[in-house]
C-alpha positions in Angstrom: -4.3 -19.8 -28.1 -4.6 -22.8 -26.2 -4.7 -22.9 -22.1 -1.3 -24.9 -22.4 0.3 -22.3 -24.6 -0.8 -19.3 -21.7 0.5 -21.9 -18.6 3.7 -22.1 -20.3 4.2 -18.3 -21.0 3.0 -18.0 -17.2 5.7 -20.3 -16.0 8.7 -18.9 -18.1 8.3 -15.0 -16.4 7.6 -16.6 -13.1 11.0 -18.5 -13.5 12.7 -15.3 -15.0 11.3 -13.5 -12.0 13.2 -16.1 -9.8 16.2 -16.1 -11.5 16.2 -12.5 -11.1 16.0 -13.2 -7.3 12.5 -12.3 -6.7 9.9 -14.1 -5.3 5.6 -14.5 -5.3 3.9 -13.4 -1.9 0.5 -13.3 -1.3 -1.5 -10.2 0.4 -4.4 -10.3 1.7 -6.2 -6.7 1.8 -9.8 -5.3 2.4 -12.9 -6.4 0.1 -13.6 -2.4 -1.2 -17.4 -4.3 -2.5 -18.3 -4.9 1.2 -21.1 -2.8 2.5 -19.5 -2.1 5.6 -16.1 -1.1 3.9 -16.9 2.6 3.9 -18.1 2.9 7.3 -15.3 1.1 8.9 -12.7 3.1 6.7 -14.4 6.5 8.3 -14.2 4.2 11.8 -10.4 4.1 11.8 -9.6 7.2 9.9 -11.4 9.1 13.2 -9.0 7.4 15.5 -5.9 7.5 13.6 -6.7 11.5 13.8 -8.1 11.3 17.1 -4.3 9.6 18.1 -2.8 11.8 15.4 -4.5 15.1 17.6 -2.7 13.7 20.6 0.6 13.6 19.5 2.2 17.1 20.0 5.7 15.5 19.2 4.1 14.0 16.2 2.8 17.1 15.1 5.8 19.2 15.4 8.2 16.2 13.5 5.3 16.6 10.2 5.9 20.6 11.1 9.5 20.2 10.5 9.4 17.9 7.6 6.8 20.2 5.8 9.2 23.0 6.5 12.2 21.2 5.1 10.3 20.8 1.8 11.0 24.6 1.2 12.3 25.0 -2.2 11.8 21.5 -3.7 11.0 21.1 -7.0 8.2 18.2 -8.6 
């Protein structure tokens, strides 16, 4: 299989995908390799629960949801 015969097959789903009215994006996310990643995942996990902790109304809108779940099957 030749690099042509790969670029082509490429470009044909990429054009069905845009017939079919979707489009590419790019994301950019976190590098998991870093050294750092671990220790700043723990950083901002402590104060999304630090916020979370502060947040009665918060707390008492998961309450309900969790409550509502009563009975639900998987």
């Amino acid at each position: 299989m030749g690099t042509t015969y790969v670029n082509a097959r490429v470009q044909k789903h990429r054009d069905a995908l845009r017939r079919a009215g979707l489009r590419p994006v790019q994301i950019w996310v976190p590098d998991t390799r870093r050294p750092d990643f671990a220790q700043e995942c723990r950083r901002q996990c402590l104060l999304v629960a630090q916020a979370d902790s502060a947040d009665t109304a918060m707390q008492q809108f998961m309450e309900d949801g969790l409550a509502d779940m009563d009975g639900w099957t998987e």
